[in-house]
C-alpha positions as CSV (number, residue, x, y, z in Angstrom):
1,X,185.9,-58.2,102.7
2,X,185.5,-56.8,106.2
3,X,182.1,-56.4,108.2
4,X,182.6,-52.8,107.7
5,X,182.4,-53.4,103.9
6,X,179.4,-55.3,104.2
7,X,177.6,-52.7,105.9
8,X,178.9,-49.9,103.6
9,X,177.9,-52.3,100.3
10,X,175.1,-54.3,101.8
11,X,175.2,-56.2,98.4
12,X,178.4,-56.9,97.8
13,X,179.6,-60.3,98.1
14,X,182.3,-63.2,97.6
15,X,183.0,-64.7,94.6
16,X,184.6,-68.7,94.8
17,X,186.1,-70.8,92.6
18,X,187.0,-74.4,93.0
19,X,190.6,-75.0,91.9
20,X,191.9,-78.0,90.5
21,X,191.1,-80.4,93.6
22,X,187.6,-78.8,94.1
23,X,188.7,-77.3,97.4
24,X,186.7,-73.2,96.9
25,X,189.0,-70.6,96.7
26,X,188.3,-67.0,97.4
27,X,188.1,-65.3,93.9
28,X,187.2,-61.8,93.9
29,X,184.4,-59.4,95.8
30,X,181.4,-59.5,93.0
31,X,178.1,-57.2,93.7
32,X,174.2,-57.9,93.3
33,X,172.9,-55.2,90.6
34,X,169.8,-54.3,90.0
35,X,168.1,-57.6,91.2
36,X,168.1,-60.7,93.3
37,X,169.5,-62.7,90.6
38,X,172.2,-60.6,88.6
39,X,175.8,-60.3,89.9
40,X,178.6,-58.1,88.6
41,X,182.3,-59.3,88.6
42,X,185.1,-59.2,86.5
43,X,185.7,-61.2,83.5
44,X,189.5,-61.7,84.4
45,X,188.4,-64.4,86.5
46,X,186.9,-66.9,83.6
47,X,189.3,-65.4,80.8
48,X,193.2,-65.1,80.5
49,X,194.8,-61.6,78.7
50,X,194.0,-63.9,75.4
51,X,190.5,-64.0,75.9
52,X,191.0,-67.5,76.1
53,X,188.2,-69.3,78.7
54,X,190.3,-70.0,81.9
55,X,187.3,-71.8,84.0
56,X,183.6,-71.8,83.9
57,X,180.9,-70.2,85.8
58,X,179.8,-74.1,87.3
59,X,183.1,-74.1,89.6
60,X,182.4,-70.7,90.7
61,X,179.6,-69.9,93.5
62,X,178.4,-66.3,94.9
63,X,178.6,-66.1,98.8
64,X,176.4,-63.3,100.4
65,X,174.5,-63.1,103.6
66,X,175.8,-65.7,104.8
67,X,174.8,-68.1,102.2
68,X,176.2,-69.8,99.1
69,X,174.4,-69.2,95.7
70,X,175.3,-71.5,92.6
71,X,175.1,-69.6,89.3
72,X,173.2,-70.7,86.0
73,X,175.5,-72.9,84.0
74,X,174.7,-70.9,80.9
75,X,174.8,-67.4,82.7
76,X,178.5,-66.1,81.7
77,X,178.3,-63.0,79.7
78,X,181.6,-61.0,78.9
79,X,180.8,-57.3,79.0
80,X,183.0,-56.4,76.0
81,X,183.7,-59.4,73.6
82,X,186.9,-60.7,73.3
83,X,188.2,-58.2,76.1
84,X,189.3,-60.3,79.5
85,X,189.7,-57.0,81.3
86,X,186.1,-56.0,80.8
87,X,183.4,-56.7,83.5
88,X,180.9,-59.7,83.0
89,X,177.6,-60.5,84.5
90,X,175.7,-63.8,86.0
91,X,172.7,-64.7,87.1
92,X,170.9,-67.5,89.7
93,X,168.5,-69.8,88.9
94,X,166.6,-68.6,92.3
95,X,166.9,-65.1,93.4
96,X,169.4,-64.4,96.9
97,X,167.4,-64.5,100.1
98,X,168.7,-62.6,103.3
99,X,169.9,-59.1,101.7
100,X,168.6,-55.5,102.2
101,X,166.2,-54.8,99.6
102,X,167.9,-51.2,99.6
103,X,171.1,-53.0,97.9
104,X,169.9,-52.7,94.9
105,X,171.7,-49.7,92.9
């Protein structure tokens, strides 16, 4: 994401993801909805076409604002079941500091 998309999107953020020697990994661009603890991504990053569960949320962190947010461990929820294309949300334990309140849509 660019600085101009951070201003356009105020509550838009990163998504990482450790890989397999825990070094992060930029994932996908993920956005805060309707709260300071609920983020929107895609599920393709924690499912396979199959469905089948290709990480979990506890390698994955949200970056925003300039600071790095660590997700629930129990927070995963697929917005379709069974479907890896769908979207999915998750939530913090704490709510994200540093962000617009207007961000919220």
């Amino acid at each position: 994401m660019t600085s101009e998309d951070y201003r356009r999107y105020p509550g838009a953020g990163v998504l990482f993801c450790r890989d397999e020697a825990g070094v992060p990994r930029k994932a996908a661009a993920s956005w805060l909805i309707g709260s300071r603890r609920l983020v929107m991504m895609n599920a393709h990053i924690f499912r396979d076409p199959n469905a089948e569960a290709t990480r979990t949320i506890d390698e994955c962190f949200f970056q925003i604002a300039g600071r790095n947010y660590d997700f629930s461990s129990d927070s995963l929820e697929l917005g379709v079941p069974d479907r890896a294309g769908s979207g999915c949300l998750n939530s913090f334990p704490r709510k994200i500091s540093g962000v617009p309140p207007g961000c919220f849509r």
